[in-house]
PyMOL Python script that loads the backbone (N, CA, C, O; Angstrom):
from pymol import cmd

cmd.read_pdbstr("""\
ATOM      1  N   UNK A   1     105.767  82.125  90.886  1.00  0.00           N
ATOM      2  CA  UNK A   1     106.708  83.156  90.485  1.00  0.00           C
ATOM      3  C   UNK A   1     106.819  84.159  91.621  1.00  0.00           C
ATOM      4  O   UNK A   1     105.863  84.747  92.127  1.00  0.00           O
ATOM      5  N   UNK A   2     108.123  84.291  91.971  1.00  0.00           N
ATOM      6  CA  UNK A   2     108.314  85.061  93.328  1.00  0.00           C
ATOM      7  C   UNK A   2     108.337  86.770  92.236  1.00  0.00           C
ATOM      8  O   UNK A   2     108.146  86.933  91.031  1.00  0.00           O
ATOM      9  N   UNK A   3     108.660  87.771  93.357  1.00  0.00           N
ATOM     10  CA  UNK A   3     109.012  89.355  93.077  1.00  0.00           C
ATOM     11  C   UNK A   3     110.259  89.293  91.565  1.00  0.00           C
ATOM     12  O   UNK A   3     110.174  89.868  90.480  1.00  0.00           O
ATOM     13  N   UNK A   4     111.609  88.117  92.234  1.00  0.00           N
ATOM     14  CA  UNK A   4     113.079  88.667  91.432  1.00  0.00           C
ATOM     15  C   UNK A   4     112.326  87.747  89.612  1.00  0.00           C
ATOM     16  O   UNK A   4     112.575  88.175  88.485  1.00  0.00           O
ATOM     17  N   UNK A   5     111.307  86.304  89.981  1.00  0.00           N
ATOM     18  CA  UNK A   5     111.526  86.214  88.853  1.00  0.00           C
ATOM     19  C   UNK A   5     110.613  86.847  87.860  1.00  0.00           C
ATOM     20  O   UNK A   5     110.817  86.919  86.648  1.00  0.00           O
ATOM     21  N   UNK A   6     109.320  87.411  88.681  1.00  0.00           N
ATOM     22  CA  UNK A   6     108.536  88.359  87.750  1.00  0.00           C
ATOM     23  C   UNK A   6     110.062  89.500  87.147  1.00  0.00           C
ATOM     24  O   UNK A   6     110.499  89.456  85.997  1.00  0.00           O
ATOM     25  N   UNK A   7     110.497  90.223  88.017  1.00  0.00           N
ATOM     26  CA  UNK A   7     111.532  90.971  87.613  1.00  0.00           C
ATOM     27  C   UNK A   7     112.120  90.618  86.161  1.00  0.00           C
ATOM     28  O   UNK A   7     112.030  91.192  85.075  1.00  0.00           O
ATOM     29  N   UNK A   8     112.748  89.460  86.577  1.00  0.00           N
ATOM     30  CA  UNK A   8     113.821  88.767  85.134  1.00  0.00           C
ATOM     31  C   UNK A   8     112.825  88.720  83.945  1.00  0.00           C
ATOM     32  O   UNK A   8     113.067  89.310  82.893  1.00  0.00           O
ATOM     33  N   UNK A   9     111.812  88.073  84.128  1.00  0.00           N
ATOM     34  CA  UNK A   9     110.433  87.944  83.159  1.00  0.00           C
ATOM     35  C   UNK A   9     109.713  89.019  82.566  1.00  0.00           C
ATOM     36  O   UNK A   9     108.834  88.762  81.744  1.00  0.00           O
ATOM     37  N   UNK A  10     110.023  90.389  82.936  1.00  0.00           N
ATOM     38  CA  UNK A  10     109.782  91.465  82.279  1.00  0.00           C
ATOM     39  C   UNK A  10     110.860  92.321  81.725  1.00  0.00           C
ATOM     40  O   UNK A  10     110.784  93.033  80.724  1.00  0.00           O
ATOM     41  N   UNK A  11     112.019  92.132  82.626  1.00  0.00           N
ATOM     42  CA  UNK A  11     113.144  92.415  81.588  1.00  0.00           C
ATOM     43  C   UNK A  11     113.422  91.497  79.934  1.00  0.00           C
ATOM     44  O   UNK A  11     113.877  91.893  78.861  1.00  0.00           O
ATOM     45  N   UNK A  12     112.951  90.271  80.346  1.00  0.00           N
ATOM     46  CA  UNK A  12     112.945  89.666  78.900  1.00  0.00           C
ATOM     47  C   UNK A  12     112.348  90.312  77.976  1.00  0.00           C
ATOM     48  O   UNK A  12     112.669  90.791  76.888  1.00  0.00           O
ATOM     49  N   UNK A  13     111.367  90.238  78.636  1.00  0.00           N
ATOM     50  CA  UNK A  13     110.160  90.070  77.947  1.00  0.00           C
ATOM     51  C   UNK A  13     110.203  91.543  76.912  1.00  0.00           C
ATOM     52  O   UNK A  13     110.182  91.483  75.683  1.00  0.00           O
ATOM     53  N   UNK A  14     110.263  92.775  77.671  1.00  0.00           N
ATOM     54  CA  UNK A  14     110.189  93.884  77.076  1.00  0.00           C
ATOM     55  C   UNK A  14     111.878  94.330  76.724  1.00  0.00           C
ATOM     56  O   UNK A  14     112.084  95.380  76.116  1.00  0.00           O
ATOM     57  N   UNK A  15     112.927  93.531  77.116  1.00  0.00           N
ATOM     58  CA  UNK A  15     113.904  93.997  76.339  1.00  0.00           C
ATOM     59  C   UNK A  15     114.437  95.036  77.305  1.00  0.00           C
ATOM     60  O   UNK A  15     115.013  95.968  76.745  1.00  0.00           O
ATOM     61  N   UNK A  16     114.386  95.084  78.472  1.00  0.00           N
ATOM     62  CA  UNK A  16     115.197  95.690  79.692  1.00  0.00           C
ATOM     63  C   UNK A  16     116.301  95.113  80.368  1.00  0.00           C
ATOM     64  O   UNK A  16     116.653  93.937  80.460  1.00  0.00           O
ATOM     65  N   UNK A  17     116.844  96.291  80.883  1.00  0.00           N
ATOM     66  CA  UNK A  17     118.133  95.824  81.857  1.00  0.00           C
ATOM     67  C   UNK A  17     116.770  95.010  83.181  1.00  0.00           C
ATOM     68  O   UNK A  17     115.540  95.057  83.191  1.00  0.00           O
ATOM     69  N   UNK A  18     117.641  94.438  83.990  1.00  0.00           N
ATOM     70  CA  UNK A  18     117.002  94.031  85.372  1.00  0.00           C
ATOM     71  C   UNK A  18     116.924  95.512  86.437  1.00  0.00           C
ATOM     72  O   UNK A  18     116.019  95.758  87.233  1.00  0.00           O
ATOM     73  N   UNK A  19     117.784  96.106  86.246  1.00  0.00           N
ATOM     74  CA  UNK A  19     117.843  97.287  86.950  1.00  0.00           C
ATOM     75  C   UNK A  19     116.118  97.954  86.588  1.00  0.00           C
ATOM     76  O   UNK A  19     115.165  98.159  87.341  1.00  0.00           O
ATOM     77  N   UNK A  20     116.298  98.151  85.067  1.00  0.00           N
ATOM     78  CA  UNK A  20     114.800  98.513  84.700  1.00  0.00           C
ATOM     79  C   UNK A  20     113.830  98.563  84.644  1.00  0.00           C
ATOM     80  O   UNK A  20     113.057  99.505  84.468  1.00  0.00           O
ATOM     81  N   UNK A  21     113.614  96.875  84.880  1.00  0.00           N
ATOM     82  CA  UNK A  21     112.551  96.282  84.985  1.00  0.00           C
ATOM     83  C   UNK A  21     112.394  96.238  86.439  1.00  0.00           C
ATOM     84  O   UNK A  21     111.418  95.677  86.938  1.00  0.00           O
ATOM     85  N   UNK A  22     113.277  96.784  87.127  1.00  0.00           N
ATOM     86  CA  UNK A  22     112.583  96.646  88.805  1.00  0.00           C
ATOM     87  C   UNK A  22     111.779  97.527  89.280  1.00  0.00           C
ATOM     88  O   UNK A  22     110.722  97.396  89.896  1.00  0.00           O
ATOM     89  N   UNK A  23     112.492  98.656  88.872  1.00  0.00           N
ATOM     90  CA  UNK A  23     111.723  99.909  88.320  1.00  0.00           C
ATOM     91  C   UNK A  23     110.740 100.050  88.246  1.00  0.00           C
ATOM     92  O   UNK A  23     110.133 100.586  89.174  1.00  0.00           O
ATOM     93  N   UNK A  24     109.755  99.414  86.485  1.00  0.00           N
ATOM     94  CA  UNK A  24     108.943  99.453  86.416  1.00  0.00           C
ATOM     95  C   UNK A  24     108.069  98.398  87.369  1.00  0.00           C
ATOM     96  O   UNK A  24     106.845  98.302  87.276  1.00  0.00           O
ATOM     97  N   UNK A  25     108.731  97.764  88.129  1.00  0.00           N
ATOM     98  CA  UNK A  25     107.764  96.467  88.479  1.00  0.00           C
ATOM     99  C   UNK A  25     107.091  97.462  90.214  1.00  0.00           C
ATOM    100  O   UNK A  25     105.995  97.745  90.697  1.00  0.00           O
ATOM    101  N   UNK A  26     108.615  97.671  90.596  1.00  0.00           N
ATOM    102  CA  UNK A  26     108.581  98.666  91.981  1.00  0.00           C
ATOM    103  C   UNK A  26     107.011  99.660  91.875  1.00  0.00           C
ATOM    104  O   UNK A  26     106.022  99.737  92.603  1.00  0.00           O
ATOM    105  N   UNK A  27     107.377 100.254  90.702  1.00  0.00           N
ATOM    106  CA  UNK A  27     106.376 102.056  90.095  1.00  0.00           C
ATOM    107  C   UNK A  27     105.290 101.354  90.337  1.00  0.00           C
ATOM    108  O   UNK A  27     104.495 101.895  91.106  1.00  0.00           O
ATOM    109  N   UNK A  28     104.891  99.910  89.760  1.00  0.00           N
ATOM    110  CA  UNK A  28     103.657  99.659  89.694  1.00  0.00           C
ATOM    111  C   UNK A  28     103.230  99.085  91.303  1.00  0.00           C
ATOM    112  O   UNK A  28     102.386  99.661  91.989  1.00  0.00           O
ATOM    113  N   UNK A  29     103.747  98.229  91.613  1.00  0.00           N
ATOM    114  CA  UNK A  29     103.245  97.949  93.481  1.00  0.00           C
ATOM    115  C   UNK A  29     103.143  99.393  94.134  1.00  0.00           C
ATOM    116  O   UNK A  29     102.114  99.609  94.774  1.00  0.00           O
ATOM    117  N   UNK A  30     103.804 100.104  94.074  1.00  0.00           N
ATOM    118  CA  UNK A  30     103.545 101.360  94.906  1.00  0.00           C
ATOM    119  C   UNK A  30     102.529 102.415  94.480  1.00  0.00           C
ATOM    120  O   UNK A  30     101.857 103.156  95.197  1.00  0.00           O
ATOM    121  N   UNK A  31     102.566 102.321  93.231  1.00  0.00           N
ATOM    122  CA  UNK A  31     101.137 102.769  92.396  1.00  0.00           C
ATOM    123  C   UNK A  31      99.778 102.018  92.714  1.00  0.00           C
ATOM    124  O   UNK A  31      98.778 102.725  92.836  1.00  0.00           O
ATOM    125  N   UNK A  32      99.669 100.825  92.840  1.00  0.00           N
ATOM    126  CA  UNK A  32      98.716  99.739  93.674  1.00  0.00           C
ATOM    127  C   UNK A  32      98.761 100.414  94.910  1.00  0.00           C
ATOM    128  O   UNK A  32      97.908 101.301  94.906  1.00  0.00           O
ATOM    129  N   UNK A  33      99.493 100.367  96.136  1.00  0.00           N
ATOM    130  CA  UNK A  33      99.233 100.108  97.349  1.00  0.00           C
ATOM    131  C   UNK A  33      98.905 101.732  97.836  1.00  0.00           C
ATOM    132  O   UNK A  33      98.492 102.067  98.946  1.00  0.00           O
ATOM    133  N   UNK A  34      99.182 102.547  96.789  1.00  0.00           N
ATOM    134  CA  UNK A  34      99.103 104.010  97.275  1.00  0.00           C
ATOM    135  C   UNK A  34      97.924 104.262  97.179  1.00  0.00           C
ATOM    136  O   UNK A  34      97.546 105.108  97.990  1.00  0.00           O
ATOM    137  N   UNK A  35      96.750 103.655  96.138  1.00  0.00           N
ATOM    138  CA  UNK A  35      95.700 104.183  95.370  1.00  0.00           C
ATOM    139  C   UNK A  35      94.999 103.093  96.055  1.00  0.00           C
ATOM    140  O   UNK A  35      93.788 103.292  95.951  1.00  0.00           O
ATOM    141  N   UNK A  36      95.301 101.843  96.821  1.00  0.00           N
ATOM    142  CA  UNK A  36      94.378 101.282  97.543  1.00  0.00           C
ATOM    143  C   UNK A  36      94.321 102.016  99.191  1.00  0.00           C
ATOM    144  O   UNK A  36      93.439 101.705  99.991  1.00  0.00           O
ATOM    145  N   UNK A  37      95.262 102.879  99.463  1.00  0.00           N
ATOM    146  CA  UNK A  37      95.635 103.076 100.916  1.00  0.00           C
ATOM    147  C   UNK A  37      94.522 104.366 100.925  1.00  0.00           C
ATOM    148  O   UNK A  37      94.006 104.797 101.956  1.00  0.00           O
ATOM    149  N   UNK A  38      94.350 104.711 100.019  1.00  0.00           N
ATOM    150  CA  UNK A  38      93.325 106.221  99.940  1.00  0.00           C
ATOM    151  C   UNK A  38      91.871 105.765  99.446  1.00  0.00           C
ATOM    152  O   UNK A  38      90.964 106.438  98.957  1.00  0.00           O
ATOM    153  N   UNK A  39      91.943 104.542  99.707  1.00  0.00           N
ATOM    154  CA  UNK A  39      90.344 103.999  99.095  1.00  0.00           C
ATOM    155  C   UNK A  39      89.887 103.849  97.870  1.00  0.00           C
ATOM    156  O   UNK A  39      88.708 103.609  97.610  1.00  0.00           O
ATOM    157  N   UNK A  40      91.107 104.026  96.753  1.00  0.00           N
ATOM    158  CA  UNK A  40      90.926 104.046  95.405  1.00  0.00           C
ATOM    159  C   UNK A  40      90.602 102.600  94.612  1.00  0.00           C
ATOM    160  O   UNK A  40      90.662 101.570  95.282  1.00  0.00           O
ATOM    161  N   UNK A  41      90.349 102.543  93.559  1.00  0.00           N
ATOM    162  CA  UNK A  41      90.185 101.197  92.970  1.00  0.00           C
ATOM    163  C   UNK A  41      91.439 101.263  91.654  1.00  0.00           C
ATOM    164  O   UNK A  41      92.122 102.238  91.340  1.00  0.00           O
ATOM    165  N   UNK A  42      91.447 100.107  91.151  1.00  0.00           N
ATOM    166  CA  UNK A  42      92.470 100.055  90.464  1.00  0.00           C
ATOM    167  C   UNK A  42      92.405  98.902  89.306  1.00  0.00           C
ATOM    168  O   UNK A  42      92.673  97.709  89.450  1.00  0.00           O
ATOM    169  N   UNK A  43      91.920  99.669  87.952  1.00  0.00           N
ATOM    170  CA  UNK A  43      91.360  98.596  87.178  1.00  0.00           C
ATOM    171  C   UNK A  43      92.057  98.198  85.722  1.00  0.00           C
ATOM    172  O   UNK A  43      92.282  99.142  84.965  1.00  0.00           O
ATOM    173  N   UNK A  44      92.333  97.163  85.383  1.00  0.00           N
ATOM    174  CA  UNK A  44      93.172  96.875  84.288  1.00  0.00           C
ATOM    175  C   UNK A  44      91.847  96.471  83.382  1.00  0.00           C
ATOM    176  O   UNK A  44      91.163  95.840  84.188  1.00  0.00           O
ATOM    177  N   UNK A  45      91.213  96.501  82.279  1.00  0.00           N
ATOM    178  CA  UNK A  45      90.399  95.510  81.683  1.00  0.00           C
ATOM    179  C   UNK A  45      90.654  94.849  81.310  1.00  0.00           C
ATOM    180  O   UNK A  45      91.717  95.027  80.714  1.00  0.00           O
ATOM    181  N   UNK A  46      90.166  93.676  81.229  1.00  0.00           N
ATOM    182  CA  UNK A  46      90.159  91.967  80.471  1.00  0.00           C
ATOM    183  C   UNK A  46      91.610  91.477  81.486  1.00  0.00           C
ATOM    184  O   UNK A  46      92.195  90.437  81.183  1.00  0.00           O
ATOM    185  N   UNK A  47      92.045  92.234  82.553  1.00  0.00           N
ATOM    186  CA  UNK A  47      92.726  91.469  83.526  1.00  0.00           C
ATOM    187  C   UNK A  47      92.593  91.299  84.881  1.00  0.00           C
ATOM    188  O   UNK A  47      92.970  90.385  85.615  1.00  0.00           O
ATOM    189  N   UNK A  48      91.859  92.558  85.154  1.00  0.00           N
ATOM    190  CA  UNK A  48      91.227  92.263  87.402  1.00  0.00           C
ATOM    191  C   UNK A  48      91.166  93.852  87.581  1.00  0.00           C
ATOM    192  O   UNK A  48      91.133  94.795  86.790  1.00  0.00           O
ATOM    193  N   UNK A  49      91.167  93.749  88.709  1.00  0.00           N
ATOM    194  CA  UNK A  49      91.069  94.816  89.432  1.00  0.00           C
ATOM    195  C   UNK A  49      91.289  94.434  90.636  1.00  0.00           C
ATOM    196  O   UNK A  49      90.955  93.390  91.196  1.00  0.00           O
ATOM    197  N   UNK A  50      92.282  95.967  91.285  1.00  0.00           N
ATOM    198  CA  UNK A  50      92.254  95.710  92.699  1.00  0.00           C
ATOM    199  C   UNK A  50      91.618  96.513  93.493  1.00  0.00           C
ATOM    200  O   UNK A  50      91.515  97.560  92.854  1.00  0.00           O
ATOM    201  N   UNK A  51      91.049  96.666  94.676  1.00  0.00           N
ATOM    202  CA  UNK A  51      90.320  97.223  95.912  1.00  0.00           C
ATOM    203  C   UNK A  51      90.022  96.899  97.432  1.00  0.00           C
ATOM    204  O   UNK A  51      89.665  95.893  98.045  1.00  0.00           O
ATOM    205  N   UNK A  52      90.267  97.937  97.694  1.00  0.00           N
ATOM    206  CA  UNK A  52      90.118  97.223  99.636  1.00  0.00           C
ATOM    207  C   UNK A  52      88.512  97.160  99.717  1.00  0.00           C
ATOM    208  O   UNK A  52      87.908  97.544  98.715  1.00  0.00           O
ATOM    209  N   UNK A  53      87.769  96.710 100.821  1.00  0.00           N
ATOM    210  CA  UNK A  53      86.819  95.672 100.867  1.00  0.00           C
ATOM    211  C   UNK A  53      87.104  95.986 102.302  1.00  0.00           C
ATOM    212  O   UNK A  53      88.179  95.676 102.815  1.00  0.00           O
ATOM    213  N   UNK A  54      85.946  96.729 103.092  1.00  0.00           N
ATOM    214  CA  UNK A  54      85.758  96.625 104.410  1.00  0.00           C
ATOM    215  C   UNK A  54      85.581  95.075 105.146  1.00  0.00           C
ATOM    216  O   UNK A  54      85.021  94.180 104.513  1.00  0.00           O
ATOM    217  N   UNK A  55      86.085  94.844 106.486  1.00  0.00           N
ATOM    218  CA  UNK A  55      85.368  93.595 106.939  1.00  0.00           C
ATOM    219  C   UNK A  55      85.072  94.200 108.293  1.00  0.00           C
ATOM    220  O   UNK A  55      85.828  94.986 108.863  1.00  0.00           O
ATOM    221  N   UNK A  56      84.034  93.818 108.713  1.00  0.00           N
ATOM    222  CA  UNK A  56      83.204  94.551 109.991  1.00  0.00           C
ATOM    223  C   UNK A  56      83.799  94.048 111.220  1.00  0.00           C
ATOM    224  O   UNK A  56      84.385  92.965 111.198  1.00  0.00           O
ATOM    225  N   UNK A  57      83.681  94.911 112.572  1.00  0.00           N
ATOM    226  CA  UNK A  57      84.143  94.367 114.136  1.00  0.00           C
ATOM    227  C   UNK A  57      82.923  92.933 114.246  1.00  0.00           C
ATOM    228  O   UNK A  57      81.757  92.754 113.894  1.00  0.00           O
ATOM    229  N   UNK A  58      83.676  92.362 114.735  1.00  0.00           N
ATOM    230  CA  UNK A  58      82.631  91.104 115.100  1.00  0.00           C
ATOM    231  C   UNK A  58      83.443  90.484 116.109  1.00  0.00           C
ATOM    232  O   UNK A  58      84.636  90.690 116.330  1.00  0.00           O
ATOM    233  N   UNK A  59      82.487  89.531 116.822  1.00  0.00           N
ATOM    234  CA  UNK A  59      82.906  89.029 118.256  1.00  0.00           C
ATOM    235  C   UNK A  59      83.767  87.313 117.901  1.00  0.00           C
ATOM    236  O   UNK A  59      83.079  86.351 117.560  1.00  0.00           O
ATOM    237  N   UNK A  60      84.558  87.257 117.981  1.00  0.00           N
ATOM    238  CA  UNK A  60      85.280  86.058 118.009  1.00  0.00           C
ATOM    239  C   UNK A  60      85.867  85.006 119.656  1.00  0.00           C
ATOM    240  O   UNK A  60      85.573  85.207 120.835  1.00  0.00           O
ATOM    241  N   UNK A  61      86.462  84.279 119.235  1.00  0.00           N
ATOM    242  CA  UNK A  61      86.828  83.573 120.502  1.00  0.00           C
ATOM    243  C   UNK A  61      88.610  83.004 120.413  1.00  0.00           C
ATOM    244  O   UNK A  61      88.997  82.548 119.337  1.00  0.00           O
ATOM    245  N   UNK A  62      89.235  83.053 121.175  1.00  0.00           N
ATOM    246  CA  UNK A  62      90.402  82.473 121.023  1.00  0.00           C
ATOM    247  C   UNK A  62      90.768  81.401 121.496  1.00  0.00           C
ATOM    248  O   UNK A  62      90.903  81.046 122.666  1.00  0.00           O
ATOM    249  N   UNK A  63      91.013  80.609 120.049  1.00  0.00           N
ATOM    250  CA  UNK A  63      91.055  79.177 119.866  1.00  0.00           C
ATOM    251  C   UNK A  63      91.728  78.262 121.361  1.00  0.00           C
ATOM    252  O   UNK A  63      91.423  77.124 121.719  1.00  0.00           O
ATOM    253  N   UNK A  64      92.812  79.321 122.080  1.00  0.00           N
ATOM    254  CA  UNK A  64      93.663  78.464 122.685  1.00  0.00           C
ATOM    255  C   UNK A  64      92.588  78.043 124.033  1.00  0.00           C
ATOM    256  O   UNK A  64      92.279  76.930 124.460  1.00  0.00           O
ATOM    257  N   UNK A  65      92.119  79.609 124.550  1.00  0.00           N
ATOM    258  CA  UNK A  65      91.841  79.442 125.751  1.00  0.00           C
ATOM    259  C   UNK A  65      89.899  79.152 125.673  1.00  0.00           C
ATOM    260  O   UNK A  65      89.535  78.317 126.500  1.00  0.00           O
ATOM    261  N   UNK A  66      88.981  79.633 124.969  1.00  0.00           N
ATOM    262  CA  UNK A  66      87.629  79.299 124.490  1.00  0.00           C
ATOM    263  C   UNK A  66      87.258  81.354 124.864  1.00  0.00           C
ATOM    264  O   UNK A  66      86.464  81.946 124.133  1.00  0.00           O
ATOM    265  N   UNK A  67      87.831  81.953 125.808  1.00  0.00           N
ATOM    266  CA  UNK A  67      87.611  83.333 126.007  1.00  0.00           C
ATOM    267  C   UNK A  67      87.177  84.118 125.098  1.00  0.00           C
ATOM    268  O   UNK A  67      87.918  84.274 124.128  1.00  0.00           O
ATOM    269  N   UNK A  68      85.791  84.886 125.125  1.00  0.00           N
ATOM    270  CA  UNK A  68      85.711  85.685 124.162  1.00  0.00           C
ATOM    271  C   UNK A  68      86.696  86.741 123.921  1.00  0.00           C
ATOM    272  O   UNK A  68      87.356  87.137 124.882  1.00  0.00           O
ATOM    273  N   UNK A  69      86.901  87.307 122.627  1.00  0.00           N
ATOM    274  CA  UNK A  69      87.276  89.021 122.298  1.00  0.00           C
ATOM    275  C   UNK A  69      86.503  89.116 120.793  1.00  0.00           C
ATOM    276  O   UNK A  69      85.953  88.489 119.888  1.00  0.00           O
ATOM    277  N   UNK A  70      86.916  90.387 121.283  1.00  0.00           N
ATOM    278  CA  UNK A  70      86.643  91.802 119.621  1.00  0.00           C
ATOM    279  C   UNK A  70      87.204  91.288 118.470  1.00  0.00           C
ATOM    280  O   UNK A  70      88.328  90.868 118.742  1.00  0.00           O
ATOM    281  N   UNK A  71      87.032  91.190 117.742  1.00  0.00           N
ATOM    282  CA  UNK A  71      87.798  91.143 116.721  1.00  0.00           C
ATOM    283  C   UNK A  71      87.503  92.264 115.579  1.00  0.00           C
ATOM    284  O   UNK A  71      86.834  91.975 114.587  1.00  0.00           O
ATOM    285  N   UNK A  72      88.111  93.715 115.807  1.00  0.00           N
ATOM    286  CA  UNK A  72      88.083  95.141 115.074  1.00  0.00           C
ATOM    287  C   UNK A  72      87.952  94.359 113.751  1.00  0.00           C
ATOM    288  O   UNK A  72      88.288  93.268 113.290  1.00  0.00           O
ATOM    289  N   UNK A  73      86.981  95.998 113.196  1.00  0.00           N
ATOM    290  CA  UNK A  73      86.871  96.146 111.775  1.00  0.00           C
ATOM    291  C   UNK A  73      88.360  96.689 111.012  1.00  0.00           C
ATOM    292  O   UNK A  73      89.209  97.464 111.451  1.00  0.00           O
ATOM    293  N   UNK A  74      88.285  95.793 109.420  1.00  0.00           N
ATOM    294  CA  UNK A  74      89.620  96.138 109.031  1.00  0.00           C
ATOM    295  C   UNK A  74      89.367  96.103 107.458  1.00  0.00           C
ATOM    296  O   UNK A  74      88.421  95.540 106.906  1.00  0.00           O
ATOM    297  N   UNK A  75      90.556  96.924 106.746  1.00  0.00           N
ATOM    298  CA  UNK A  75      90.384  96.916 105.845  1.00  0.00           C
ATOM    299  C   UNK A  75      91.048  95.850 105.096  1.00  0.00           C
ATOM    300  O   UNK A  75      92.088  95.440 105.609  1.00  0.00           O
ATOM    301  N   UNK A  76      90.654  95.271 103.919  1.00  0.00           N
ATOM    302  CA  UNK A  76      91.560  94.321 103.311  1.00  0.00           C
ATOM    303  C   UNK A  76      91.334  94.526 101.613  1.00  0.00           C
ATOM    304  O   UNK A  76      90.331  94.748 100.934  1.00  0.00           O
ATOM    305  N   UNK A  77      92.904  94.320 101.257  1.00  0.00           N
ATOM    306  CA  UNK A  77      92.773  94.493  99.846  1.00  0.00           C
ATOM    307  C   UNK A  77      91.815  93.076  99.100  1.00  0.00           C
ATOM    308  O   UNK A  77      91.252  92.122  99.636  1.00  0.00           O
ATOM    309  N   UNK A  78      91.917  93.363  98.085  1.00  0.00           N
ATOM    310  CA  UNK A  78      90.611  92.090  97.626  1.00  0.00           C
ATOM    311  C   UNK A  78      91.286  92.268  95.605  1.00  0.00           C
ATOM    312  O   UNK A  78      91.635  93.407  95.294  1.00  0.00           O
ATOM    313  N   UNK A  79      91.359  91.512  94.847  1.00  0.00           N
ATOM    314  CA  UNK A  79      91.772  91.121  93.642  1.00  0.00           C
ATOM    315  C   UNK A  79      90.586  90.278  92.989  1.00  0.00           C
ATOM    316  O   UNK A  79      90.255  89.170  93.410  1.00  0.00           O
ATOM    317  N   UNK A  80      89.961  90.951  91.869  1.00  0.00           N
ATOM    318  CA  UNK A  80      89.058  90.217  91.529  1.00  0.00           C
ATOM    319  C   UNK A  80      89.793  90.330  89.685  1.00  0.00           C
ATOM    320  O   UNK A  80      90.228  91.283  89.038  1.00  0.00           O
ATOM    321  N   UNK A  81      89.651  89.049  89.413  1.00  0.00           N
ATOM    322  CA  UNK A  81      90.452  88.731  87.896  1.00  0.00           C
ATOM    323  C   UNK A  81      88.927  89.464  87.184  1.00  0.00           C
ATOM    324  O   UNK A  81      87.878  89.790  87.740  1.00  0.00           O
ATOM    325  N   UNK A  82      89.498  89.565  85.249  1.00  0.00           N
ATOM    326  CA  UNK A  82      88.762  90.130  84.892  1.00  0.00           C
ATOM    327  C   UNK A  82      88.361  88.660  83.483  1.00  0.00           C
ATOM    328  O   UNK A  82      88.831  87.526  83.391  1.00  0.00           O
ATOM    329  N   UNK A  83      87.841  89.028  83.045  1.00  0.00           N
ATOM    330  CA  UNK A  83      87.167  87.825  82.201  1.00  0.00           C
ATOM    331  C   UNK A  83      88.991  87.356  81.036  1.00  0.00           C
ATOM    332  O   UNK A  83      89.452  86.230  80.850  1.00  0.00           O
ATOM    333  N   UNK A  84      89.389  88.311  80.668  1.00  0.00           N
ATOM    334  CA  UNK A  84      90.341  87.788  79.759  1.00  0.00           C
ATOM    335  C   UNK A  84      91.028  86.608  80.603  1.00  0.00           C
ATOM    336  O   UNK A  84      91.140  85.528  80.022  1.00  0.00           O
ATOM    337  N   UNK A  85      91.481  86.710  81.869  1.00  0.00           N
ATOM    338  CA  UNK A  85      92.472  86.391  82.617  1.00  0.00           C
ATOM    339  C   UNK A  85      91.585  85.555  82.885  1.00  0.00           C
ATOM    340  O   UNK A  85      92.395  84.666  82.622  1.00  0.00           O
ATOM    341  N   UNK A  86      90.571  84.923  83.196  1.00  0.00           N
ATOM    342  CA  UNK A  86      89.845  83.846  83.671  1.00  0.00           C
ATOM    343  C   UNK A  86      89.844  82.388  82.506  1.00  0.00           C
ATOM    344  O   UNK A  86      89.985  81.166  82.444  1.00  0.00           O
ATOM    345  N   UNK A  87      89.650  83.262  81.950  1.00  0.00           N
ATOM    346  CA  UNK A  87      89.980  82.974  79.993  1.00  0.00           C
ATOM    347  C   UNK A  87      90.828  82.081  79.905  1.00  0.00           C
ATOM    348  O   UNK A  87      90.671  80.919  79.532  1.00  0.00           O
ATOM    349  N   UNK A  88      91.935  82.709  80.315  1.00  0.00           N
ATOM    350  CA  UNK A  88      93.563  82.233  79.773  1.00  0.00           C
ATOM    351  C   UNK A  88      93.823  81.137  80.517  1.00  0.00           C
ATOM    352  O   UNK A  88      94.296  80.105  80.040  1.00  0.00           O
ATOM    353  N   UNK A  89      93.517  81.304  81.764  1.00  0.00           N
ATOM    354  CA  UNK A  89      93.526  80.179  82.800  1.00  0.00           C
ATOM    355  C   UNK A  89      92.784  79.008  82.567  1.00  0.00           C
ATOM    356  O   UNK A  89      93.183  77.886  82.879  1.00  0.00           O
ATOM    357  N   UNK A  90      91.588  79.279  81.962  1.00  0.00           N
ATOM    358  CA  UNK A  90      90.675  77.535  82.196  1.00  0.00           C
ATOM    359  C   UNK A  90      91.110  77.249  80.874  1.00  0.00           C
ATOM    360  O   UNK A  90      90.831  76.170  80.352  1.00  0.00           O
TER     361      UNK A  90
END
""", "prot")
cmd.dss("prot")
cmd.show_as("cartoon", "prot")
cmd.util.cbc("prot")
cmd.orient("prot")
């Protein structure tokens, strides 16, 4: 399921225009990415949670030439499902 058909799939679902439901779909990614960009966590129960998750500088090599480099510390978001949603799936 791409972005437009989650879109259509919550306008059904809750009985919205598409205009509406983009809306709410928009409010919520930017509500995510704002509250992960400030180090926040972000927790639904019985469905996941989201959070960034340091990964440390460490020394790598590049594949093409065998040359070492750096490879900087970075942050990365990380999605861990919550038991309902693990649930539903198996």
């Amino acid at each position: 399921m791409n972005k437009t058909e989650l879109i259509a799939f919550v306008a059904k679902k809750a009985g919205l225009t598409n205009a509406s439901a983009s809306s709410a779909v928009e409010a919520f990614l930017t509500g995510v990415t704002s509250t992960l960009k400030t180090g926040g966590k972000v927790a639904i129960i019985g469905w996941g949670s989201f959070e960034v998750t340091k990964t440390k500088a460490r020394n790598g090599r590049n594949p093409k030439t065998g040359a070492p480099l750096k490879i900087p510390a970075r942050n990365n978001p990380r999605f861990r499902p919550g038991k309902e949603l693990k649930e539903a799936v198996n």
